[in-house]
SEKOL-539391 format. One line per field, with one value per atom (N, C-alpha, C): atom name; x, y, z; residue in one letter. Coordinates in nm, 4 decimals. Example, Ala and Ser with C-alpha at 12.3 -4.5 7.8 and 13.67 -1.06 7.14 Angstrom:
<nodes>
a <- [N|CA|C|N|CA|C] $
xx <- [1.3190|1.2300|1.3200|1.2850|1.3670|1.2900] $
yy <- [-0.5690|-0.4500|-0.3300|-0.2250|-0.1060|0.0030] $
zz <- [0.7800|0.7800|0.7800|0.7080|0.7140|0.7870] $
r <- [A|A|A|S|S|S] $
</nodes>
This chain:
<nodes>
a <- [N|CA|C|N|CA|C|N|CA|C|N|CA|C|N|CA|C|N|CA|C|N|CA|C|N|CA|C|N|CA|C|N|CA|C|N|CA|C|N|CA|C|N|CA|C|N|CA|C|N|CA|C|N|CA|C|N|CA|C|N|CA|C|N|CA|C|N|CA|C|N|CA|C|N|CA|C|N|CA|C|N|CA|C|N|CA|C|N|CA|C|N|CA|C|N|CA|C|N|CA|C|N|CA|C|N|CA|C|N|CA|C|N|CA|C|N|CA|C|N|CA|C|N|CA|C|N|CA|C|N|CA|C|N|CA|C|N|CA|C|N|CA|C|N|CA|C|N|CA|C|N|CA|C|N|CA|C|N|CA|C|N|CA|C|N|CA|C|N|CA|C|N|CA|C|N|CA|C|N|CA|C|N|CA|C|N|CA|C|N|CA|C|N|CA|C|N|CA|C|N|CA|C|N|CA|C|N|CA|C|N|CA|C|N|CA|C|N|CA|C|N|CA|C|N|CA|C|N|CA|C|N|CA|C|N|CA|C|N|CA|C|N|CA|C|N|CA|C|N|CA|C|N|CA|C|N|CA|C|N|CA|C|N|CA|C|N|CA|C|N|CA|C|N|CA|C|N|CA|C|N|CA|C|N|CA|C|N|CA|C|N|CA|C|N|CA|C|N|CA|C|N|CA|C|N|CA|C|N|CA|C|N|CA|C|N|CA|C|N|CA|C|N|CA|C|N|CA|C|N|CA|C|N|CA|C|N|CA|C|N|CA|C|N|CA|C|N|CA|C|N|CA|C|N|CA|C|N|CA|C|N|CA|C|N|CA|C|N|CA|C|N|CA|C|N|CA|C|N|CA|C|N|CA|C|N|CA|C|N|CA|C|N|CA|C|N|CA|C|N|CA|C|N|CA|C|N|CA|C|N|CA|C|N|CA|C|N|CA|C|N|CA|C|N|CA|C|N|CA|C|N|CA|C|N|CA|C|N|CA|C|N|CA|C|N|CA|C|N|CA|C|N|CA|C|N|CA|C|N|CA|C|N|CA|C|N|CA|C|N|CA|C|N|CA|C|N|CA|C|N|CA|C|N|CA|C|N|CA|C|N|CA|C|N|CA|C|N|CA|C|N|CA|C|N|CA|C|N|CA|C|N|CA|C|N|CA|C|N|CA|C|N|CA|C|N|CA|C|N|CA|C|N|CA|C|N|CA|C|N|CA|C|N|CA|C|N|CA|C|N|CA|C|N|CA|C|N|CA|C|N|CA|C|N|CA|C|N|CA|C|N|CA|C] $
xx <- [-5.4768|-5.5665|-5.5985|-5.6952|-5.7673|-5.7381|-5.6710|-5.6358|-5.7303|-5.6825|-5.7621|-5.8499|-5.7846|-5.8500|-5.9402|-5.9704|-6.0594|-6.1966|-6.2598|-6.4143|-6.4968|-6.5980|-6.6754|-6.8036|-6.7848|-6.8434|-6.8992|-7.0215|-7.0433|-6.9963|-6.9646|-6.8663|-6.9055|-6.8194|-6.8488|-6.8174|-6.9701|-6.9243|-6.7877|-6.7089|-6.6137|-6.4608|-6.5083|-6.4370|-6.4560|-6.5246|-6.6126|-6.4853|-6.4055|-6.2571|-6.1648|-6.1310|-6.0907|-6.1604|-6.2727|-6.3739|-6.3478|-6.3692|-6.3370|-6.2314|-6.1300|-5.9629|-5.9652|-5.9986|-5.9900|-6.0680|-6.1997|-6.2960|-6.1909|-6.1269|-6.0867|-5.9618|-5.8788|-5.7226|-5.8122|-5.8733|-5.9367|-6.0247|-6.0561|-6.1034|-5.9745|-5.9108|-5.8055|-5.6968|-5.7301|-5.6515|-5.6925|-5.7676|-5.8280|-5.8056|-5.6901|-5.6127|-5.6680|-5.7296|-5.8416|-5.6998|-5.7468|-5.6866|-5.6922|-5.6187|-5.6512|-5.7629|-5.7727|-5.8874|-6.0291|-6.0144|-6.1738|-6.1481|-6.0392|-6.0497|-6.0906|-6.0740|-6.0673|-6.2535|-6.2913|-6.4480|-6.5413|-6.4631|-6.5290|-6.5119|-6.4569|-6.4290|-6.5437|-6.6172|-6.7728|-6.8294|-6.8514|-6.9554|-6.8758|-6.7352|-6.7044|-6.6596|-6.6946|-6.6938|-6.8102|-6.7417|-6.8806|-6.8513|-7.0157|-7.0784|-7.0753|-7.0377|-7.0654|-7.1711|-7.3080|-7.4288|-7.5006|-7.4419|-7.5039|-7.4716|-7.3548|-7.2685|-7.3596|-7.4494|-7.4938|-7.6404|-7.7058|-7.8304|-7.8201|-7.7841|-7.7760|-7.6955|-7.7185|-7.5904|-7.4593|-7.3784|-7.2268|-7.1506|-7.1059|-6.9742|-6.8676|-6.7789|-6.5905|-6.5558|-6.4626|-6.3753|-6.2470|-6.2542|-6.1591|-6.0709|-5.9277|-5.7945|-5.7261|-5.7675|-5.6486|-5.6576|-5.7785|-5.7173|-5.7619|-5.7082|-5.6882|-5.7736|-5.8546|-5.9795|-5.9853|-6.0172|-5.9437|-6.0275|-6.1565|-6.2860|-6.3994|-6.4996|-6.6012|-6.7666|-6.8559|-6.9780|-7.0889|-7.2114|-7.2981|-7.4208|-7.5540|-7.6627|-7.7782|-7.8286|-7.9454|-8.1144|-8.1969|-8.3172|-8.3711|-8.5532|-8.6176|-8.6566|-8.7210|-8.7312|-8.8394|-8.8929|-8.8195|-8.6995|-8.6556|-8.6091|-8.4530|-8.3498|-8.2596|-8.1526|-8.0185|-7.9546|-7.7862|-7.6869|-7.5603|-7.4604|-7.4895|-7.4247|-7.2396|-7.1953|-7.0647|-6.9988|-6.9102|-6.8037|-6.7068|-6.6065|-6.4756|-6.3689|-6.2722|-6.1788|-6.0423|-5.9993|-5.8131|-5.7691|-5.6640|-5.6185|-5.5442|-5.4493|-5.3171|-5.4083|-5.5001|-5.5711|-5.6978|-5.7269|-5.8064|-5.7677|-5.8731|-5.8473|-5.7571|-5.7964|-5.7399|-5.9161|-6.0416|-6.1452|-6.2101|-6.1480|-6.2359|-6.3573|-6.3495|-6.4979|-6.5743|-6.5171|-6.6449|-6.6944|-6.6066|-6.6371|-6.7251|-6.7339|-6.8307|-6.9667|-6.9603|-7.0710|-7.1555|-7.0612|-7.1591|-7.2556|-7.1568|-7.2055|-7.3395|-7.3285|-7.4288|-7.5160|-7.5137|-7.6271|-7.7327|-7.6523|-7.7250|-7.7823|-7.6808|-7.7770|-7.8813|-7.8738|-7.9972|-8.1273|-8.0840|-8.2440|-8.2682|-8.1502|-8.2453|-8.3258|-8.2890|-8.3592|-8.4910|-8.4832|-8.6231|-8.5983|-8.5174|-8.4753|-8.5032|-8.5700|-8.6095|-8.5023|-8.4163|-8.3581|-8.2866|-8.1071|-8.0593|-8.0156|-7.9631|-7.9547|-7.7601|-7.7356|-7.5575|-7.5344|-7.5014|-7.4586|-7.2922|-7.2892|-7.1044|-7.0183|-6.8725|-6.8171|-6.7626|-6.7374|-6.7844|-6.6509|-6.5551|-6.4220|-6.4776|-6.5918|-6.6182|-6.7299|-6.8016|-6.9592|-6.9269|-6.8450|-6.7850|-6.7991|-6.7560|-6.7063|-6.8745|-6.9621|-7.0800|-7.1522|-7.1471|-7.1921|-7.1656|-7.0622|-6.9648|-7.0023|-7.0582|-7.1302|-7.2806|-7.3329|-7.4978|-7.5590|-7.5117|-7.5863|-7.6254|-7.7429|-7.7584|-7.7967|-7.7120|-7.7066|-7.8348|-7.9339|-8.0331|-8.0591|-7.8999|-7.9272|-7.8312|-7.8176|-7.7323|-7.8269|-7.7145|-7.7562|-7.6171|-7.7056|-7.5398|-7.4997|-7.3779|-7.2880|-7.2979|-7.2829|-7.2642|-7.1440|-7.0594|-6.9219|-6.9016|-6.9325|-6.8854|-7.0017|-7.0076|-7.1568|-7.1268|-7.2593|-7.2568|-7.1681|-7.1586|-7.1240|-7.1994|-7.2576|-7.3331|-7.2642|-7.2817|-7.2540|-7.3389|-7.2936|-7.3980|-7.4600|-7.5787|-7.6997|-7.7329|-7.7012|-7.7324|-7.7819|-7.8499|-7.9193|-7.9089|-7.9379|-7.8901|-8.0466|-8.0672|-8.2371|-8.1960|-8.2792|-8.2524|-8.3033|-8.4336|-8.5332|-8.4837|-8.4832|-8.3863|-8.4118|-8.5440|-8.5641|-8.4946|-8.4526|-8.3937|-8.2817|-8.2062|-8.0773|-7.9646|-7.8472|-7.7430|-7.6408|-7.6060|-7.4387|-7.3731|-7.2529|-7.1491|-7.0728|-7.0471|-6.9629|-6.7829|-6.7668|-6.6194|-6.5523] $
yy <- [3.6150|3.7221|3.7095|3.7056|3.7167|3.8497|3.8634|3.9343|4.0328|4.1675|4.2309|4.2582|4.1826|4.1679|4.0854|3.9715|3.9079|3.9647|3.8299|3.8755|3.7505|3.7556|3.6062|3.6497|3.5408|3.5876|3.4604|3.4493|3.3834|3.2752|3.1893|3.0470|3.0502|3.0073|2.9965|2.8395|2.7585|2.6418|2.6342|2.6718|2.6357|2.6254|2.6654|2.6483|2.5121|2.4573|2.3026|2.1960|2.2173|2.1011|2.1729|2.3037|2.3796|2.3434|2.3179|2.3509|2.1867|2.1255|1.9463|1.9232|1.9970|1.9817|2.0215|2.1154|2.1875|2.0985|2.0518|1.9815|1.8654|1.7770|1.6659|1.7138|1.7866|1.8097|1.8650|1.9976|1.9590|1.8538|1.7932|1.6213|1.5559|1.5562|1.4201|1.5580|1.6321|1.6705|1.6105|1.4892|1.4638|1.3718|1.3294|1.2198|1.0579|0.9992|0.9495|0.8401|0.7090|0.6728|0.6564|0.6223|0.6742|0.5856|0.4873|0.4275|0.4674|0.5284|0.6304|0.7156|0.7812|0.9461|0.9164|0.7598|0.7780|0.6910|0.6950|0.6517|0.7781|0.8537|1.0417|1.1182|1.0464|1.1090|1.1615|1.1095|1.1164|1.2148|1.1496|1.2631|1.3976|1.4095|1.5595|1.6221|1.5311|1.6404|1.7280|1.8617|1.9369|1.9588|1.9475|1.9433|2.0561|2.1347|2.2635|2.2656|2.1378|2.2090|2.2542|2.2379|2.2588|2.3800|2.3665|2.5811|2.6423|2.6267|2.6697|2.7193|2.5895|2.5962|2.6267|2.6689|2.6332|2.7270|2.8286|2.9422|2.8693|2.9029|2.8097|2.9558|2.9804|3.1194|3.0643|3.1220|3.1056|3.2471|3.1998|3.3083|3.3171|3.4516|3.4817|3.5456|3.5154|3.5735|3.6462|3.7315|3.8076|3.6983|3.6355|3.5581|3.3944|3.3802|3.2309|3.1781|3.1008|3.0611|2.9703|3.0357|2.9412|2.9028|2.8876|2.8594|2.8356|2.7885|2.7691|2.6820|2.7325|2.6276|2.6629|2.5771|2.5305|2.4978|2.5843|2.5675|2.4785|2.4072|2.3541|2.3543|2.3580|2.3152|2.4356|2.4627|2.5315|2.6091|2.7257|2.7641|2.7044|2.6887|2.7733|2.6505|2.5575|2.4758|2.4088|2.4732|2.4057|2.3203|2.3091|2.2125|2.2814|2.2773|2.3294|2.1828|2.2126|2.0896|2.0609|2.1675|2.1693|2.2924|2.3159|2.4038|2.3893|2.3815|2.3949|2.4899|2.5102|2.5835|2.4867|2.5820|2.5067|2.4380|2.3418|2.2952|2.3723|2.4271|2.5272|2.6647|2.6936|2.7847|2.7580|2.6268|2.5629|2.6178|2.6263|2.7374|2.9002|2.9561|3.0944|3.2196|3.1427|3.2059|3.2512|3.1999|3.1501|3.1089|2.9730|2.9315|3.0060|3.0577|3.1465|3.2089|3.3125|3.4120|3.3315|3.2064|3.1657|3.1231|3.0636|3.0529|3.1597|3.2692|3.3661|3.4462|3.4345|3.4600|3.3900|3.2735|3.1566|3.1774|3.2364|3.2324|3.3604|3.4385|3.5817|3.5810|3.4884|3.4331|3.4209|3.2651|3.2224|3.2373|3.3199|3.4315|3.5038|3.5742|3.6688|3.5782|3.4545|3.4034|3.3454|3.3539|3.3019|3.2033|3.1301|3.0238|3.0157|2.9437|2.9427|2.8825|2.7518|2.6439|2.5924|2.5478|2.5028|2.3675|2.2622|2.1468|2.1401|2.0620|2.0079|1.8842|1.7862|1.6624|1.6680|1.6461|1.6926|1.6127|1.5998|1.5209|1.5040|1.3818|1.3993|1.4923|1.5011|1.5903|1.7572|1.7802|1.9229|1.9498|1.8917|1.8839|1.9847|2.0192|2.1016|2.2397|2.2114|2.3612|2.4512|2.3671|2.3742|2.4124|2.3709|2.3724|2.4990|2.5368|2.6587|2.7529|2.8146|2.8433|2.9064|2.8406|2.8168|2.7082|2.6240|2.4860|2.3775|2.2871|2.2577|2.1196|1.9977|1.8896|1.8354|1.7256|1.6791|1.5311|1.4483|1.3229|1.2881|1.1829|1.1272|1.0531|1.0630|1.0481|0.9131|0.8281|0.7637|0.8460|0.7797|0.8625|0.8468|0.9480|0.9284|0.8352|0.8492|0.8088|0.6462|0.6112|0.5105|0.4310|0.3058|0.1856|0.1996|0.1965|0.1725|0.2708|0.4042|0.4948|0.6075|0.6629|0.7183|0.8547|0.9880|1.1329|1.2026|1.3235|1.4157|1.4888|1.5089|1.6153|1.7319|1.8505|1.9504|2.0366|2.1218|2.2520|2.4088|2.4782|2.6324|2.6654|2.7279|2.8222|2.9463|3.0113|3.1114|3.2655|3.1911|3.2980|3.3632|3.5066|3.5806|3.5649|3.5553|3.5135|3.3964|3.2883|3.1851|3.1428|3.2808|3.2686|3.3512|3.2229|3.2562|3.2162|3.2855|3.2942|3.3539|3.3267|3.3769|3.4955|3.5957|3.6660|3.6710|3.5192|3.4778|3.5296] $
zz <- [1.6334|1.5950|1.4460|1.4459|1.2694|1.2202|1.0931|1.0224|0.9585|0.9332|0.9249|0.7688|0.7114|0.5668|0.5584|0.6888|0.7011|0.6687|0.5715|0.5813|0.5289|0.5792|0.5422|0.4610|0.3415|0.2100|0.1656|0.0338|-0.0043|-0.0744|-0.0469|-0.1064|-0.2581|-0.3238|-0.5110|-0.5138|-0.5905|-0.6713|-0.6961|-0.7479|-0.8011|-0.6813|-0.5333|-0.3924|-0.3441|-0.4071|-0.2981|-0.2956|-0.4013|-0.3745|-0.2625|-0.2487|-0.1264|-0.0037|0.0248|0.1337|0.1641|0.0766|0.1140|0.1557|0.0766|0.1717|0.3204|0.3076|0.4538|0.5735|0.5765|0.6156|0.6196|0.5097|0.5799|0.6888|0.6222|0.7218|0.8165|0.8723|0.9937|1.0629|0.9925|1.0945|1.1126|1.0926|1.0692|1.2071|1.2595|1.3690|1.4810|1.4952|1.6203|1.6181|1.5270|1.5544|1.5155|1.3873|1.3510|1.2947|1.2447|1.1618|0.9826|0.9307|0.7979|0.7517|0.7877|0.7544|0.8003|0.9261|0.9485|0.9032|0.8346|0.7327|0.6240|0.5397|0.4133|0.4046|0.5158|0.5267|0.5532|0.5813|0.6239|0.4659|0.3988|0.2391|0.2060|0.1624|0.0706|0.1903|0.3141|0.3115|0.3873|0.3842|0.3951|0.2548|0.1786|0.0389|0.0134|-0.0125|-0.0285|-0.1934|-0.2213|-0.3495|-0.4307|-0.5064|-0.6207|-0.6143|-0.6524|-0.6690|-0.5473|-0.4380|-0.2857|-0.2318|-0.2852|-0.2706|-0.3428|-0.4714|-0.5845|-0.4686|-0.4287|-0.4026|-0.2500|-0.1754|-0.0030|0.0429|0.1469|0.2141|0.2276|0.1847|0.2282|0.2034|0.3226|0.3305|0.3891|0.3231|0.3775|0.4157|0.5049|0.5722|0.5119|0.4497|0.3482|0.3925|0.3723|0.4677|0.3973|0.2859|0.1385|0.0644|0.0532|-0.1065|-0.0176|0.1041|0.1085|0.2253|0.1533|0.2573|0.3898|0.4804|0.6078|0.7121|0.6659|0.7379|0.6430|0.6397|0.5980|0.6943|0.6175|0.7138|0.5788|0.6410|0.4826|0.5967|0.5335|0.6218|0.4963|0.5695|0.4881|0.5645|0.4460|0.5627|0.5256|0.5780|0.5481|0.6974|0.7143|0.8109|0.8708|1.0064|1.1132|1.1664|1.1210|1.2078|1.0259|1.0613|0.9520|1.0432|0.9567|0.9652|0.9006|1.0294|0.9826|0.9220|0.7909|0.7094|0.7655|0.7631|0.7357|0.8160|0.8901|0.9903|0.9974|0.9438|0.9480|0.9420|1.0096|1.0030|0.9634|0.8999|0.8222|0.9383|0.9456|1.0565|1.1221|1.0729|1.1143|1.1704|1.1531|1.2230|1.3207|1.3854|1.4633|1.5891|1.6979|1.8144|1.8329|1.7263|1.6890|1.7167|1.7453|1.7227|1.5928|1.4989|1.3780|1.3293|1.4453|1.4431|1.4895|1.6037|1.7186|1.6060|1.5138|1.4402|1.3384|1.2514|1.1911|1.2511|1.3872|1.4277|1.5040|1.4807|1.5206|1.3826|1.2492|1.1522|1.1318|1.1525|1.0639|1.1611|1.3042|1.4167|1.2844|1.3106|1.2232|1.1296|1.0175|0.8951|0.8843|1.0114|1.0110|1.0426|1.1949|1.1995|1.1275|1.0251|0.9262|0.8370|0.7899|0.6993|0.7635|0.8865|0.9458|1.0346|1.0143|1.0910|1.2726|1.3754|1.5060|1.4960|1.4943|1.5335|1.4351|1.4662|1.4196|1.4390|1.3459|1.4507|1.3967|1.4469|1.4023|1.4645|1.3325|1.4346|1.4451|1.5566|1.5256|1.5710|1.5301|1.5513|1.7760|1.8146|1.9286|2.0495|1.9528|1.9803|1.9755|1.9400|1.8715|1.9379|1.9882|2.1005|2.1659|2.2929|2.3680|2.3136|2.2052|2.0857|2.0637|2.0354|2.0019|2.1207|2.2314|2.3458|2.4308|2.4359|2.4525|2.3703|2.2717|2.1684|2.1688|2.2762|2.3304|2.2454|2.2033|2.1567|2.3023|2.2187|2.3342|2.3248|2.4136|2.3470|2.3304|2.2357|2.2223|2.2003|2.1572|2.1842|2.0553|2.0371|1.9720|1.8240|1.6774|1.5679|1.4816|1.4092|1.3340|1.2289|1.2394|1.1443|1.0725|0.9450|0.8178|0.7383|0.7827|0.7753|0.8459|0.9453|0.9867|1.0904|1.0257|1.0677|1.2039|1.2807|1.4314|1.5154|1.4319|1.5130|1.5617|1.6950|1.6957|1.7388|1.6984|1.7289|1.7580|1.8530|1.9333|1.8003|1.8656|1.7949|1.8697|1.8082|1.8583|1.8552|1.9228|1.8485|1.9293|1.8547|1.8352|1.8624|1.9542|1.9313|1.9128|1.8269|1.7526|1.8278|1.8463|1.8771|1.9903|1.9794|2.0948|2.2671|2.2712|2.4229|2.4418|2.3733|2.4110|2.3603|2.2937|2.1907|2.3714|2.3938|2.5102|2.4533|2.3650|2.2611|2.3413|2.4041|2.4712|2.3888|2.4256|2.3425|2.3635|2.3260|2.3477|2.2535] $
r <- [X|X|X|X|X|X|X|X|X|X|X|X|X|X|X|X|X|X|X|X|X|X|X|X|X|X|X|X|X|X|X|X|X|X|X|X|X|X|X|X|X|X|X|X|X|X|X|X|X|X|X|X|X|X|X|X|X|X|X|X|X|X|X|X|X|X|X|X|X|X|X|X|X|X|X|X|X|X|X|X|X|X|X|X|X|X|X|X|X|X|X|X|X|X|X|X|X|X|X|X|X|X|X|X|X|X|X|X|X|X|X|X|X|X|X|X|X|X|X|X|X|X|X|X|X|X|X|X|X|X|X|X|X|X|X|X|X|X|X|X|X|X|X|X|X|X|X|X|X|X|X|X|X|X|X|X|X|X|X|X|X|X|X|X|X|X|X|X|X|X|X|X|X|X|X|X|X|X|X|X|X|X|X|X|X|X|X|X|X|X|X|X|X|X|X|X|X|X|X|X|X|X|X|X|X|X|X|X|X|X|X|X|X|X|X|X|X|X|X|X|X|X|X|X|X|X|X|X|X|X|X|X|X|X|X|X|X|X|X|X|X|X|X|X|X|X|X|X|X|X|X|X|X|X|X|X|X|X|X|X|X|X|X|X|X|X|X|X|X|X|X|X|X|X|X|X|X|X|X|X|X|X|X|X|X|X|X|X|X|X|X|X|X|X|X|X|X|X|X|X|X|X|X|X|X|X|X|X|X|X|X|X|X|X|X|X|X|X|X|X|X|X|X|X|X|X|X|X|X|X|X|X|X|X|X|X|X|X|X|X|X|X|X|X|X|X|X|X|X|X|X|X|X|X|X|X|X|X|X|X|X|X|X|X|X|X|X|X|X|X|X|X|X|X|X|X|X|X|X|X|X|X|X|X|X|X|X|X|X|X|X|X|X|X|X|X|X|X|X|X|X|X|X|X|X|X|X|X|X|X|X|X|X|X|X|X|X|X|X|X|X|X|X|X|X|X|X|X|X|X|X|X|X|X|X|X|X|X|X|X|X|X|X|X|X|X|X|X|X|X|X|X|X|X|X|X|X|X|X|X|X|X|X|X|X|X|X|X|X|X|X|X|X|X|X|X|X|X|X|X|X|X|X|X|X|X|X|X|X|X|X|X] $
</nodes>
């Protein structure tokens, strides 16, 4: 159960070395070797000036941040950069609770459609969610690897978010 001091707030530049920790120790639960973790480096570091310029909220636990996600892209159609939850708190409903945030976000900001390329352990997660698979993208991280692409429709006649 998520704690009741919980609340998800705007990320500060100065969180992005927190948000990168967390992002790698949750990838590296799916059991990766260190040599595909330490090739996922760069691009699961998140940037200060991207927290600065771009929605990026964490889920704040009393002080200690144990979730985060990062939207990019212009409306009607963006792009969920980044989703992670701490490792030690992965399948607790965390995420549900961020991706239901970032659903809300994003239609207020205008947004029809979201996309996420995600890792292929986490598709399910997304899918379960009301995402809806669209085809496969390479990875950032590693040559000749290809990961699911997904997307979120926003627009309420065609928005089927489970209320898990």
């Amino acid at each position: 159960m998520i704690a009741l001091q919980a609340e998800i707030r705007r990320a500060l530049p100065g969180e992005a070395a927190t948000l990168s920790a967390i992002a790698l120790r949750s990838k590296a639960l799916w059991g990766y070797d260190a040599a595909f973790m330490e090739a996922c480096r760069a691009p699961l570091t998140v940037d200060p000036e991207a927290i600065a310029k771009c929605p990026f909220y964490v889920l704040d636990e009393g002080g200690t941040i144990t979730g985060f996600y990062g939207l990019s892209g212009q409306p009607p159609r963006g792009e969920i950069e980044f989703l992670f939850v701490a490792a030690e708190r992965v399948r607790s409903g965390r995420g549900q609770q961020l991706v239901r945030h970032f659903l809300a976000l994003a239609r207020s900001l205008g947004f029809e459609e979201m996309d996420v390329s995600a890792d292929p352990n986490a598709a399910d997660f997304y899918v379960a969610m009301g995402a809806v698979r669209i085809g496969e993208v390479p990875s950032d991280a590693i040559p000749n690897r290809l990961i699911p692409r997904l997307r979120f429709a926003l627009l309420t006649d065609r928005l089927t978010v489970p209320s898990v």
